[in-house]
N, C-alpha and C positions, 0 to 999 in steps of 0.2 A: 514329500515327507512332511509328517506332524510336526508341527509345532508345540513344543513342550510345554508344561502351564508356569514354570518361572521364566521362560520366557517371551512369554503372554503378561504376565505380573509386569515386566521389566518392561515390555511396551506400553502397557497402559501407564506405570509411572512416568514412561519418558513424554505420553501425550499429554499426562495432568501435566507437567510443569510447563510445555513447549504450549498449551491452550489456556493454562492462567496466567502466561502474560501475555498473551496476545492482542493487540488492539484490533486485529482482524485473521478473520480463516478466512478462507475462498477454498470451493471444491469445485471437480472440474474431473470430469470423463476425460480419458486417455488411448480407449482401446485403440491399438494401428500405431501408436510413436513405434519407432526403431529406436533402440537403444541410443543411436545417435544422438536423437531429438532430443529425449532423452536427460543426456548428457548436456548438450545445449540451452536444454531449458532451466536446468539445473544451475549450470553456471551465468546464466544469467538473471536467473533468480540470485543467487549470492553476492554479485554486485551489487542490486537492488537492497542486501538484509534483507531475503527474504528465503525461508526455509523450505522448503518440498519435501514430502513424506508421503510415503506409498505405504498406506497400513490397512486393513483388512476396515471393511466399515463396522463391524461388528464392536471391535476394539474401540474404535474410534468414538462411540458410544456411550460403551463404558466408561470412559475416560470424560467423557461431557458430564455421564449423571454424577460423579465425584466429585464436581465441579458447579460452587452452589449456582455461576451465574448462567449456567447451563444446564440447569435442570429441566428447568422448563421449555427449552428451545426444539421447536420442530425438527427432528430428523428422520423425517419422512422421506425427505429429498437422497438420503443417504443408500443408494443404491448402484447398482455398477461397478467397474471398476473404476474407481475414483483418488485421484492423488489431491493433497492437503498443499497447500501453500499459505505460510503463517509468515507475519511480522509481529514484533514485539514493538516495533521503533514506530513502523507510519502505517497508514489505517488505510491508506487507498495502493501503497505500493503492492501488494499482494494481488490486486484486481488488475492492474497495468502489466505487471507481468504476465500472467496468466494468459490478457484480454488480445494484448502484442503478438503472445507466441500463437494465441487461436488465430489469428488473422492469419497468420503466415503457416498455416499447419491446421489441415481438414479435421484430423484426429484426433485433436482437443476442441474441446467444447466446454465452457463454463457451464458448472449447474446451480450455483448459489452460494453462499457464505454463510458465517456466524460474526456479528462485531461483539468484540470487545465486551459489550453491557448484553451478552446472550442472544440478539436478538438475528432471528434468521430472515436472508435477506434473498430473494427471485432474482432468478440471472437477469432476468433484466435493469433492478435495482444494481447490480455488482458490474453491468456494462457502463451504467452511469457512473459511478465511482469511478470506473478507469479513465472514462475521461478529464476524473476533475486533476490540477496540477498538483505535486506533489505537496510534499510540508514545508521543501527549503525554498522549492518553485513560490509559495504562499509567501512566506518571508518574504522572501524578496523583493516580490511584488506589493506589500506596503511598506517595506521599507524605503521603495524607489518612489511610491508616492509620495509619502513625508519627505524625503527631503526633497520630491522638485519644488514641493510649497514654500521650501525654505531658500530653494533654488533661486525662484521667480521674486520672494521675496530680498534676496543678498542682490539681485540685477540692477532691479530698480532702485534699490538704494543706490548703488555703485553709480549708476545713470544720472542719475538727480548728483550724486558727488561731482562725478567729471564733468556734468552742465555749468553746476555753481562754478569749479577751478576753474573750467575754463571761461567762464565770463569774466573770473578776478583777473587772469593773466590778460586777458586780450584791453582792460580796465588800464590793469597794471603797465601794459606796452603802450598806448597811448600817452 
């Protein structure tokens, strides 16, 4: 069954808004999931905030050229059956999902992304992003640098303290 043109209209507006916030798209061939997968994939993307949409690529398109920082952005790549997975929040989470469920499931394949600033990016580019750590994983990781500096530095003060006391007491017990 056809697909009506207001609701055509109604997905393109739902893609302008879900593609102008995006900090990243990732696209990604599906044929062969079972609905199961699916399903799984699905809810494991939404843990992550990150969104999956199964839209026609045509739509998906159109929805870019209304969209100034995707006007210019190659969608050559856009063929097949292909499902969208967007974040609005982190720029490599979309890639890590995607890159996770492709490891564990034949049937997906990553084919490319759009970031955030238009620019389209080769699966191979979008496998490297899945590796890197996420944004709170980043955090945290200079957060724990800074303060071991502060660390190392509160020890040795502390050290040098308890040397001097205890030189004054051992002084003092004499």
């Amino acid at each position: 069954m056809a697909i009506t043109k207001d609701k055509k209209n109604q997905l393109v507006a739902d893609l302008n808004g879900l593609l102008s916030d995006a900090k990243m798209t990732v696209f990604a061939q599906y044929q062969g999931l079972t609905v199961a997968d699916m399903q799984d994939l699905r809810a494991r993307a939404r843990e992550a905030g990150v969104k999956i949409r199964v839209v026609k690529n045509r739509l998906v398109k159109v929805a870019m050229n209304e969209i100034a920082v995707y006007k210019d952005a190659d969608t050559s790549g856009l063929t097949g059956q292909l499902l969208y997975a967007v974040s609005s929040e982190d720029e490599v989470a979309p890639a890590q999902v995607l890159d996770k469920f492709a490891r564990e499931h034949d049937a997906l394949s990553l084919k490319g992304a759009f970031s955030g600033e238009g620019k389209s990016l080769s699966e191979d580019e979008v496998k490297s992003l899945a590796q890197l750590p996420s944004k709170d994983q980043l955090i945290g990781q200079v957060v724990a640098m800074l303060e071991s500096g502060l660390n190392d530095v509160t020890n040795a003060l502390s050290g040098n303290l308890h040397g001097l006391l205890d030189g004054v007491l051992a002084k003092a017990t004499n």
